[in-house]
C-alpha positions as CSV (number, residue, x, y, z in Angstrom):
1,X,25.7,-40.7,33.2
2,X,25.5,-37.1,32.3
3,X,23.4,-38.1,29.3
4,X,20.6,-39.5,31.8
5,X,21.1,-36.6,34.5
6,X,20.5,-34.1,31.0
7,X,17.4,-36.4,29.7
8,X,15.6,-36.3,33.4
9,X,16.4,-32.5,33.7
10,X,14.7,-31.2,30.3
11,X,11.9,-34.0,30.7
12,X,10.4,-32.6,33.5
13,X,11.3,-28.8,32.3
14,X,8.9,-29.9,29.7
15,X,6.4,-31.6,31.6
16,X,6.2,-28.4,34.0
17,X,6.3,-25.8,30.9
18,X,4.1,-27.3,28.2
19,X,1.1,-27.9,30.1
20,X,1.5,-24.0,30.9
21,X,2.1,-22.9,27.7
22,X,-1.1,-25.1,26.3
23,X,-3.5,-23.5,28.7
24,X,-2.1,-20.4,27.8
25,X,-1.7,-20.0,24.4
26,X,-4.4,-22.7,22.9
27,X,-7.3,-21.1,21.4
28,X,-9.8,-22.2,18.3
29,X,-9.0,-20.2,14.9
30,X,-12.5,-18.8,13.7
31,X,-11.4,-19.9,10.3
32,X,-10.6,-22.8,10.8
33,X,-12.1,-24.5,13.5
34,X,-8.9,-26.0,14.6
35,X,-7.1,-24.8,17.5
36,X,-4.1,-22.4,17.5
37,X,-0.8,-23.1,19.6
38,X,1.4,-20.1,19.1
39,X,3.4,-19.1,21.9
40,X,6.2,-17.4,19.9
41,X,4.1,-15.3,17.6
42,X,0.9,-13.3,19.3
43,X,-1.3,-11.1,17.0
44,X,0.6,-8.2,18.1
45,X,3.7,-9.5,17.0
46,X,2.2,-10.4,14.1
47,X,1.1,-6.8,13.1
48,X,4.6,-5.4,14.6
49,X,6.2,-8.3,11.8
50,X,3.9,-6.9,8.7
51,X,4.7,-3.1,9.6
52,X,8.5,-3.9,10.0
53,X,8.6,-5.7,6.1
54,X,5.9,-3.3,4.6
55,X,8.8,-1.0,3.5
56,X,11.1,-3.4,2.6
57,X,8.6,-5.1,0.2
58,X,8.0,-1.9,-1.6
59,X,11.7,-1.6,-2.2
60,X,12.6,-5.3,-3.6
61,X,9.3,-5.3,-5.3
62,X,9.0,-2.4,-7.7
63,X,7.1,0.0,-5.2
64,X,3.8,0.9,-5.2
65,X,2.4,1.1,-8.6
66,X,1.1,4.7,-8.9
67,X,-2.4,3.9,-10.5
68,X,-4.8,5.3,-8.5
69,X,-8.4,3.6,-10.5
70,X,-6.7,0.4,-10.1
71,X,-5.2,0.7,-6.4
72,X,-8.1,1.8,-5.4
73,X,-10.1,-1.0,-7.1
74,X,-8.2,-3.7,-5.5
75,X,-8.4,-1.9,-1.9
76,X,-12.1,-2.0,-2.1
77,X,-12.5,-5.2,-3.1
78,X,-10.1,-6.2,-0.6
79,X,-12.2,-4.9,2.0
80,X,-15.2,-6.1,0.9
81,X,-13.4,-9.6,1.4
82,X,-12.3,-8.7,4.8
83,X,-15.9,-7.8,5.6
84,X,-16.9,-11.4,5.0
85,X,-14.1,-13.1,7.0
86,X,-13.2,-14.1,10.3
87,X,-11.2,-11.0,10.8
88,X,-13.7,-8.4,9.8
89,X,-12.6,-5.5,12.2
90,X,-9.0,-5.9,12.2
91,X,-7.6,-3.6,9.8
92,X,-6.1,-4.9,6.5
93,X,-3.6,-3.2,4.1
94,X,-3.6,-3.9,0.6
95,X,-1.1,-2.7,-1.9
96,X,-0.2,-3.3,-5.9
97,X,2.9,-3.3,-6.8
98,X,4.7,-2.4,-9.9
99,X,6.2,-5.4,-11.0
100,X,5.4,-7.6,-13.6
101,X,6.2,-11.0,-11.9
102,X,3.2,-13.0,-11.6
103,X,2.8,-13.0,-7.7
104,X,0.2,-12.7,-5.0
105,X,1.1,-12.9,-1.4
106,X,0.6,-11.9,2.3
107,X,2.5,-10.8,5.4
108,X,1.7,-11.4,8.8
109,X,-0.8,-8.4,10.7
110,X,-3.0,-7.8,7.1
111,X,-0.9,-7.1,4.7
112,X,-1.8,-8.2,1.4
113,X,0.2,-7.8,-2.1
114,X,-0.9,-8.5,-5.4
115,X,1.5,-7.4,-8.8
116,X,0.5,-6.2,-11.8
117,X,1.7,-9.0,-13.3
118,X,-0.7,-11.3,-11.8
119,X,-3.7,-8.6,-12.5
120,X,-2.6,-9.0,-16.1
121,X,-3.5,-13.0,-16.2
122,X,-7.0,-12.6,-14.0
123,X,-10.0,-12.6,-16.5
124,X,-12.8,-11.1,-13.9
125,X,-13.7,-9.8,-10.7
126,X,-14.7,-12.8,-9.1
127,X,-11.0,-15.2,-10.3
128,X,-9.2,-11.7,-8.6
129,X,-11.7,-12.2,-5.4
130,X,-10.5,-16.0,-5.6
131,X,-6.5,-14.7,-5.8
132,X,-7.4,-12.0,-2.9
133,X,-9.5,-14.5,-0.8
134,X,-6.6,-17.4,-0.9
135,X,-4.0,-14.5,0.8
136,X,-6.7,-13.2,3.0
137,X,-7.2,-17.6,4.4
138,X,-3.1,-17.2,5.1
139,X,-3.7,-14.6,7.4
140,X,-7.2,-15.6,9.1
141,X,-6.0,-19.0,9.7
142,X,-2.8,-17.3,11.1
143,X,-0.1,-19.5,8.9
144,X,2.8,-17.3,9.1
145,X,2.6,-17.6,12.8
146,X,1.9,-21.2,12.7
147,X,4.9,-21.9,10.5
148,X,7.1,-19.3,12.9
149,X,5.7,-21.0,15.8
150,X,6.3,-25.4,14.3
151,X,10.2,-23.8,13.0
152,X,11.2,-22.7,17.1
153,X,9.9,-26.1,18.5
154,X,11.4,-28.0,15.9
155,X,14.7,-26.5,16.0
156,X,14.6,-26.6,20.0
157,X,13.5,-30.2,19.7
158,X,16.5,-30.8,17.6
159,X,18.8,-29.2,20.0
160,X,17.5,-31.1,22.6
161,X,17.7,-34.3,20.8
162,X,21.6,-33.6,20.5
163,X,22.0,-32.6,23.7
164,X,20.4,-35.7,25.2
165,X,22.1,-38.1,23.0
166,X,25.1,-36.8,22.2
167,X,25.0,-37.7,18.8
168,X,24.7,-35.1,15.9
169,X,24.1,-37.0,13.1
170,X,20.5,-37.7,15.0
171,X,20.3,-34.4,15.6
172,X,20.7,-33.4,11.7
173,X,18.3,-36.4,10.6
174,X,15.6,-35.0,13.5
175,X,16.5,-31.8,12.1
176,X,15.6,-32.9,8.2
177,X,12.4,-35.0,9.7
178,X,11.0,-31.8,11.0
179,X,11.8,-29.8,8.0
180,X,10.0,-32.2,5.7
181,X,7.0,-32.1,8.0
182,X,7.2,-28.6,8.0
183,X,6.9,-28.5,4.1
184,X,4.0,-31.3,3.9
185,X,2.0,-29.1,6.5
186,X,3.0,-25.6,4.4
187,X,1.3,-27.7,1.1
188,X,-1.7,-28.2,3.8
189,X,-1.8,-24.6,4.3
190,X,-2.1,-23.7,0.6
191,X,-5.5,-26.0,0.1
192,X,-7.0,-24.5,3.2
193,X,-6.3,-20.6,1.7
194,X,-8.1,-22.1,-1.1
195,X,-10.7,-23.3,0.3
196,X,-11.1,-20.0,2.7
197,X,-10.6,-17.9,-0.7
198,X,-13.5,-19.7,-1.9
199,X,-15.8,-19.1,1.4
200,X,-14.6,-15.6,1.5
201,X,-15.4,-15.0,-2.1
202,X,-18.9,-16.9,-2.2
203,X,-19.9,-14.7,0.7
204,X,-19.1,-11.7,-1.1
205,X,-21.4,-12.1,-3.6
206,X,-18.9,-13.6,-6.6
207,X,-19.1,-17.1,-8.3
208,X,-16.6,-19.5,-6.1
209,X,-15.9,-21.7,-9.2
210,X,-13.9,-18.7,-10.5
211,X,-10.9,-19.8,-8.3
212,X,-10.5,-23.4,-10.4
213,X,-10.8,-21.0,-13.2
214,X,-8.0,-19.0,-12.3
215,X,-5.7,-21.7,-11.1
216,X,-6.0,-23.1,-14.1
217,X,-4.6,-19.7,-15.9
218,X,-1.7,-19.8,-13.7
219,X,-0.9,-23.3,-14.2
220,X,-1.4,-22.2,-18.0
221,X,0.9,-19.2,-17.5
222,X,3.5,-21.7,-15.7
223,X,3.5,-24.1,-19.5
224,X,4.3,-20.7,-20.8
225,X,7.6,-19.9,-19.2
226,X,8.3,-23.2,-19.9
227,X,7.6,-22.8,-23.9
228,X,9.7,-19.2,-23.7
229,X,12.7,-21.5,-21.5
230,X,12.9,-24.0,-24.2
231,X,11.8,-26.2,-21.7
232,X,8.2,-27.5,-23.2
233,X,7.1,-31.0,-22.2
234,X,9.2,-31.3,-19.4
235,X,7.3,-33.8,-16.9
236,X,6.0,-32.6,-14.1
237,X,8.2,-32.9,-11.2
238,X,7.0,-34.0,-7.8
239,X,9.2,-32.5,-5.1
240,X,8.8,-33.9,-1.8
241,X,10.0,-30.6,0.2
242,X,8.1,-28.5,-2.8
243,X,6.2,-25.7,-0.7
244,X,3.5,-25.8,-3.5
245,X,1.1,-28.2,-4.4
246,X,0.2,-29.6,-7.5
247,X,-1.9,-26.7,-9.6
248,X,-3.7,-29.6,-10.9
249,X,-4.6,-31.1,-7.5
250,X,-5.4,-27.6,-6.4
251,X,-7.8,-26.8,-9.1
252,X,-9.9,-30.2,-8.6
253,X,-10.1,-29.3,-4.5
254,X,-11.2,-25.7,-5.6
255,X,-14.0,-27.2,-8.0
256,X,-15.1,-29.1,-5.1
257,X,-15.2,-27.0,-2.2
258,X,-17.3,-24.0,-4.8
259,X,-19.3,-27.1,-5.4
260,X,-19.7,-27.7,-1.7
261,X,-21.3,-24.1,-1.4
262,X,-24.0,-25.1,-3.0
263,X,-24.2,-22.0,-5.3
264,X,-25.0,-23.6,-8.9
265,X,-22.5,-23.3,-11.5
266,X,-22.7,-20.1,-13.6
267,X,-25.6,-18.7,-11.9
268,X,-23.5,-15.3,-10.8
269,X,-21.9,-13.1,-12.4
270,X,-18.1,-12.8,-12.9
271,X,-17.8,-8.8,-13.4
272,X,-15.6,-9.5,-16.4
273,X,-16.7,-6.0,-18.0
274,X,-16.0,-4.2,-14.8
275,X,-12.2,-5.8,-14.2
276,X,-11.1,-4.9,-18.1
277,X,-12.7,-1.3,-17.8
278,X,-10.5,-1.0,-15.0
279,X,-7.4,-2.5,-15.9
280,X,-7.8,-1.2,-19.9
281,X,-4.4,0.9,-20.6
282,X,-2.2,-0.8,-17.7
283,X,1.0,-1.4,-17.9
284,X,2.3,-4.7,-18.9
285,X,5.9,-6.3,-18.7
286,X,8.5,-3.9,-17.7
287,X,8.4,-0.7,-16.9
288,X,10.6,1.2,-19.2
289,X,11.9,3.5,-16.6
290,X,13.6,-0.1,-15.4
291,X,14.5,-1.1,-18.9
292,X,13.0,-3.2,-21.5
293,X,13.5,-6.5,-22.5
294,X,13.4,-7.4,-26.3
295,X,13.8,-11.0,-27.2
296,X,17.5,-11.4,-25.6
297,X,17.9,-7.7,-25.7
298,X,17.7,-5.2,-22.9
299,X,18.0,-1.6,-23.5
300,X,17.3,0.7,-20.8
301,X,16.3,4.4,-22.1
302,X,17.2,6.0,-18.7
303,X,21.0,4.6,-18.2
304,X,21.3,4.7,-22.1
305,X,22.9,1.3,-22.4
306,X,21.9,-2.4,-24.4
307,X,23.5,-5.8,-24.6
308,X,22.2,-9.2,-26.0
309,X,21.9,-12.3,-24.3
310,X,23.4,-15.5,-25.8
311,X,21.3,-18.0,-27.8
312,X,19.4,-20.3,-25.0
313,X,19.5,-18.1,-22.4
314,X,16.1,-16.1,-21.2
315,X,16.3,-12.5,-19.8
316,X,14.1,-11.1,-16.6
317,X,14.4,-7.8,-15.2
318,X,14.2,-6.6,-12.1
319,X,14.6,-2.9,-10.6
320,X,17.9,-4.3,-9.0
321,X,19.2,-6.1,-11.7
322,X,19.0,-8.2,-14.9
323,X,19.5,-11.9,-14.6
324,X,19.6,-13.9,-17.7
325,X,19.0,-17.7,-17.0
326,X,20.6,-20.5,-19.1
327,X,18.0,-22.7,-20.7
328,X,18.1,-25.7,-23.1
329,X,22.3,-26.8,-23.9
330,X,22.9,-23.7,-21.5
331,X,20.6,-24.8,-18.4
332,X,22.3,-24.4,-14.9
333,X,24.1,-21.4,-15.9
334,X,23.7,-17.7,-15.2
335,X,24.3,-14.3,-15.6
336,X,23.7,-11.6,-13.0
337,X,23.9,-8.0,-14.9
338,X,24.0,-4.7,-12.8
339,X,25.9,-1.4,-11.9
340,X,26.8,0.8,-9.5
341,X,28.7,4.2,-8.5
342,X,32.8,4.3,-9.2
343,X,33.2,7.8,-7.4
344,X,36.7,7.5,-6.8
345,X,37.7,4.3,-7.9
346,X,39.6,2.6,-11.0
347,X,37.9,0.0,-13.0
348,X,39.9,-2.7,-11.7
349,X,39.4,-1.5,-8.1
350,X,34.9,-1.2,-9.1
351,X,35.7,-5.0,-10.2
352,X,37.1,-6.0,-6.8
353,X,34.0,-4.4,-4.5
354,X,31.6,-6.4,-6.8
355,X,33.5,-9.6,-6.5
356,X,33.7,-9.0,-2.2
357,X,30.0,-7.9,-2.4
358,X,28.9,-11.4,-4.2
359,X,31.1,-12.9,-1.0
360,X,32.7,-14.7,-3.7
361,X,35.2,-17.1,-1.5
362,X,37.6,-17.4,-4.0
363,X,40.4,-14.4,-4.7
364,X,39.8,-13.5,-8.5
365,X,42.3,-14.8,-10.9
366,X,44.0,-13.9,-13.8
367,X,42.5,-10.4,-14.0
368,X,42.6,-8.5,-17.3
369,X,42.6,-5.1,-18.6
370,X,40.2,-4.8,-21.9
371,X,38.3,-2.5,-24.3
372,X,34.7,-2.8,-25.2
373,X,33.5,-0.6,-27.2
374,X,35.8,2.4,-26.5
375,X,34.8,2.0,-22.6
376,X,37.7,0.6,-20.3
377,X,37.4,-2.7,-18.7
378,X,38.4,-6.0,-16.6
379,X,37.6,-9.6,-16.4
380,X,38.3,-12.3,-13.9
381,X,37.4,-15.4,-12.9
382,X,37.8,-18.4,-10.5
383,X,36.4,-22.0,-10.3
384,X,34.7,-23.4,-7.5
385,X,32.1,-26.1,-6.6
386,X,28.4,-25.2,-6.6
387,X,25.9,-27.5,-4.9
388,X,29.1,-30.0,-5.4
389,X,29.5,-29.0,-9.3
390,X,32.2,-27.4,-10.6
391,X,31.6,-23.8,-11.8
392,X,33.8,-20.9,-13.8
393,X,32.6,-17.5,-12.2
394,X,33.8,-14.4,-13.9
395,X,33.3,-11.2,-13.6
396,X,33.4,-8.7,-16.5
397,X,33.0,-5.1,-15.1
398,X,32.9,-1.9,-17.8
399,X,33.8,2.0,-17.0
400,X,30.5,3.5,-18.4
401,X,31.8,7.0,-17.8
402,X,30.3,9.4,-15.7
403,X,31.3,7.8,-12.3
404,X,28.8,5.1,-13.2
405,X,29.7,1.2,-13.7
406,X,28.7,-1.9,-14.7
407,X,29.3,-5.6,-14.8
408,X,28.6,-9.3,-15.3
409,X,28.5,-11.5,-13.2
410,X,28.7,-15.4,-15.5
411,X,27.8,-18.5,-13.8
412,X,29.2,-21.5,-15.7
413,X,29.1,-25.1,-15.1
414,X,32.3,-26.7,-16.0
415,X,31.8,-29.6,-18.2
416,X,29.8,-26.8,-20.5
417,X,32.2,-23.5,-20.3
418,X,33.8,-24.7,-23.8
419,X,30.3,-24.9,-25.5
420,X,29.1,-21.5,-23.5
421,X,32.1,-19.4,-23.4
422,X,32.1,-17.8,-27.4
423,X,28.2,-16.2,-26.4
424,X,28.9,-15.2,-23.1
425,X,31.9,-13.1,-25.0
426,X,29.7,-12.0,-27.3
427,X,27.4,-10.5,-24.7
428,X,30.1,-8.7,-23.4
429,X,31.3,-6.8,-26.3
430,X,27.5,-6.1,-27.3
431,X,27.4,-4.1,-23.9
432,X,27.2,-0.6,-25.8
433,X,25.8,3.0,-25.3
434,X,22.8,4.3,-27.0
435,X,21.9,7.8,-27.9
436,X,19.2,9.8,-26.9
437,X,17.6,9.8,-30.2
438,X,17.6,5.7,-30.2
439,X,16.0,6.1,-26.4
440,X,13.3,8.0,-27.3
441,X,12.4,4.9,-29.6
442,X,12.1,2.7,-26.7
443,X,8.5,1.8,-26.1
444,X,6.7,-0.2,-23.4
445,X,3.9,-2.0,-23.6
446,X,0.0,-1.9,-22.0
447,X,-3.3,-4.2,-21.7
448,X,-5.8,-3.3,-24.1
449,X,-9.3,-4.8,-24.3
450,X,-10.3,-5.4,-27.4
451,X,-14.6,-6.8,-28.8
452,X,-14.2,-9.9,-31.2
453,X,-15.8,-9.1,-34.4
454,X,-17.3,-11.7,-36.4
455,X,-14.5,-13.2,-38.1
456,X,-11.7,-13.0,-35.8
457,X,-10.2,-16.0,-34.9
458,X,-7.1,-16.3,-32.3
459,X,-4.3,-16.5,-35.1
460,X,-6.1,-13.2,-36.6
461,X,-5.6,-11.5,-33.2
462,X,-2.6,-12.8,-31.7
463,X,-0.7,-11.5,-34.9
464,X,-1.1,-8.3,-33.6
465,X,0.8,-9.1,-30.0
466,X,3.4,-6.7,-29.4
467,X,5.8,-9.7,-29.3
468,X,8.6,-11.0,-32.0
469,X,7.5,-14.8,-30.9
470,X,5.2,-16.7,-29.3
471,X,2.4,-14.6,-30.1
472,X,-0.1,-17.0,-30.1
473,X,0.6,-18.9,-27.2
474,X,0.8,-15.5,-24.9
475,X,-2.2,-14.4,-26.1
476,X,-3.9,-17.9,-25.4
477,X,-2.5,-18.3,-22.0
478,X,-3.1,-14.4,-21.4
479,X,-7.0,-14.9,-22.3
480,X,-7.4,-18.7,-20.3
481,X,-8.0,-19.6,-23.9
482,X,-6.8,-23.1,-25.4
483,X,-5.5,-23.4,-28.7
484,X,-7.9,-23.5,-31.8
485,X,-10.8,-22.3,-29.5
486,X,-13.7,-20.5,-31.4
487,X,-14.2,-16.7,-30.7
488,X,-17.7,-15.5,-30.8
489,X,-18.7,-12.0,-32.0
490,X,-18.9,-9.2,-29.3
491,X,-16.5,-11.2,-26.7
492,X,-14.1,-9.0,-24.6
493,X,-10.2,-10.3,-24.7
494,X,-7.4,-8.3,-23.7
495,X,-4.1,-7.7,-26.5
496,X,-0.9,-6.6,-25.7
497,X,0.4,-3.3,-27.7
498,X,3.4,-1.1,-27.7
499,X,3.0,2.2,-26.5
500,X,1.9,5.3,-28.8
């Protein structure tokens, strides 16, 4: 009974406030062409969203990176992008930032990020108008706000459901039905950033078939990681709930909507000598004021401090910590490395404030006094299930001196501590100070564009990759290359070298 008297009561709540909200809040996206029902996220909240996380970006993300030719190059061309687009008097904010993930994204209200990393892989003007284009399309055809605004009336439909029937399994399964809908429409949402990339980029005066072009270097850059994670030839996996779509699928619909411009193939100019003047000398890979990664080495010249990495596990830095991945015989287990202050505090007592800061459930176990390398320290560990498999977590944490910390955080499935557990050991007792002299040694590294002279052929160039492995494939996937291509004299390619 109360189940009908509930049904009847948010039935015609519905019927009364949806046709309100429709007259309301329907109107037709100028990029688009299809009509926009947002009643939880207006443009001003969308701004007041993109100001609010502006900051906080620039904290996770490396910061700003203090470069003023190239900031200033990628703010102009953003512009000049905006100029051509739906939204050509709102006010856009575009930033670099010092990272070298390979990343390009947007906020809601304008604000558009690209990393160094990803300025690294582009090839010309006209592939970074493609990369800057696609972000600009989120924000014209207002996808944040769509996606806020599909998330509140699923959830409330789900709640609703529950309420109605009374049953809560239906109200999960509605719950997952809208989620996966959700994710089909976000893979939507990518092609059509594509395709407004494209227009934005055509109109600006750049070749639109550099965005297949450039897709098809990230896609190359993606084979890479997989080569440096011992993970080459994996098949491609096709994840239903996967927010991204097939770089494959995506390059074939870019082709097609450059062809649909009508702008003949190769008939503009990419501005290739204009991006490498600019981005000749930046920095690539980390920043050795964060520490520098070596193979399965990281040394940081600032902190004065190294430690390896066990075989089959892959090392990325971030300004917040280190995280070394398992990979290979060691896939599915981790290692979080990072410090912080002890002002006041006892090693053991540092160890404890990390394990309650990871909100580790689980009370540590059999903790341990030890020495490593003339610097007191302390393990401990505990097994729980993760994702329903059994994991050791421990936690070695080291009295650097000075008030300052550190620690390891290792992530272990069970069924392959036994194989695991002699290298993660090994890692901690490689944890060591360095001097100042050996910091001073500790180089970065930097784009430079190099002419092919006749001669040259990729193996004779890529040996000179400041790289122990790999050479040649970074230097291919780096270029948008493939492997046993023929240079010609007087072509412009960019090499990766150490510091001076």
């Amino acid at each position: 009974m109360w189940q009908k008297i509930y049904s009847k009561i948010i039935t015609k709540a519905l019927l009364v406030i949806l046709p309100l909200t429709l007259q309301a809040c329907t109107t037709v996206n100028p990029a688009t062409g299809q009509r926009d029902f947002t009643p939880f996220m207006s443009p001003e909240k969308e701004l007041q969203i993109g100001q609010q996380q502006h900051p906080i970006i620039l904290d996770q993300m490396g910061g700003l990176y203090e470069n003023p030719q190239i900031t200033q190059y990628v703010n102009n061309l953003g512009q000049k992008l905006v100029a051509n687009s739906e939204m050509s008097n709102t006010p856009f904010t575009f930033t670099v930032l010092d990272t070298p993930m390979v990343n390009a994204f947007a906020l809601p209200g304008g604000y558009v990020y690209v990393t160094r990393g990803i300025l690294a892989m582009v090839n010309s003007e006209a592939a970074l108008a493609s990369v800057i284009g696609h972000e600009i399309g989120h924000v014209t055809a207002r996808h944040s706000a769509r996606r806020y605004n599909n998330q509140m009336f699923a959830g409330i439909g789900t709640v609703l459901a529950g309420v109605v029937t009374g049953d809560s399994a239906l109200a999960n399964s509605l719950g997952q039905g809208a989620q996966a809908y959700l994710m089909s429409y976000s893979r939507n949402q990518e092609y059509q950033s594509d395709e407004l990339g494209v227009r934005y980029s055509s109109r600006s005066g750049y070749d639109p078939y550099a965005a297949a072009e450039m897709l098809q270097s990230l896609d190359a850059e993606h084979k890479l990681q997989l080569i440096l994670a011992d993970r080459a030839g994996e098949p491609e996996k096709t994840d239903f709930f996967s927010t991204h779509p097939n770089t494959q699928d995506r390059v074939t619909r870019a082709h097609a909507a450059a062809a649909a411009t009508q702008i003949p193939e190769n008939s503009r100019d990419r501005n290739q000598n204009t991006y490498f003047n600019t981005i000749d000398g930046m920095r690539y890979g980390d920043d050795p004021k964060e520490g520098i990664i070596n193979g399965r080495e990281f040394v940081h010249p600032v902190m004065k401090l190294k430690f390896t990495a066990p075989q089959n596990y892959r090392l990325q830095n971030s300004s917040q910590a280190v995280m070394a991945s398992g990979t290979g015989d060691a896939s599915g287990s981790a290692v979080i490395f990072a410090g912080a202050s002890m002002e006041g505090m006892t090693i053991n007592q540092y160890g404890q404030k990390v394990w309650e800061a990871f909100e580790i459930e689980n009370p540590m176990e059999n903790i341990q006094s030890m020495d490593i390398n003339g610097m007191d320290a302390m393990t401990g560990y505990t097994s729980m299930a993760l994702n329903n498999v059994q994991h050791n977590i421990r936690l070695v944490a080291i009295n650097y001196g000075s008030d300052s910390a550190y620690h390891f955080l290792m992530i272990t499935p069970e069924s392959k501590l036994a194989a695991l557990s002699d290298g993660l050991r090994r890692m901690s007792y490689s944890f060591n100070k360095i001097t100042q002299a050996e910091a001073d040694q500790i180089k970065g590294r930097h784009i430079r564009i190099i002419t092919v002279q006749n001669g040259d052929t990729i193996d004779s160039i890529a040996r000179n990759m400041a790289f122990d492995d790999f050479k040649v494939e970074r230097f291919v996937a780096l270029n948008g290359l493939s492997q046993g291509q023929a240079l010609r004299a007087g072509q412009r390619l960019k090499l990766i070298v150490w510091d001076d």
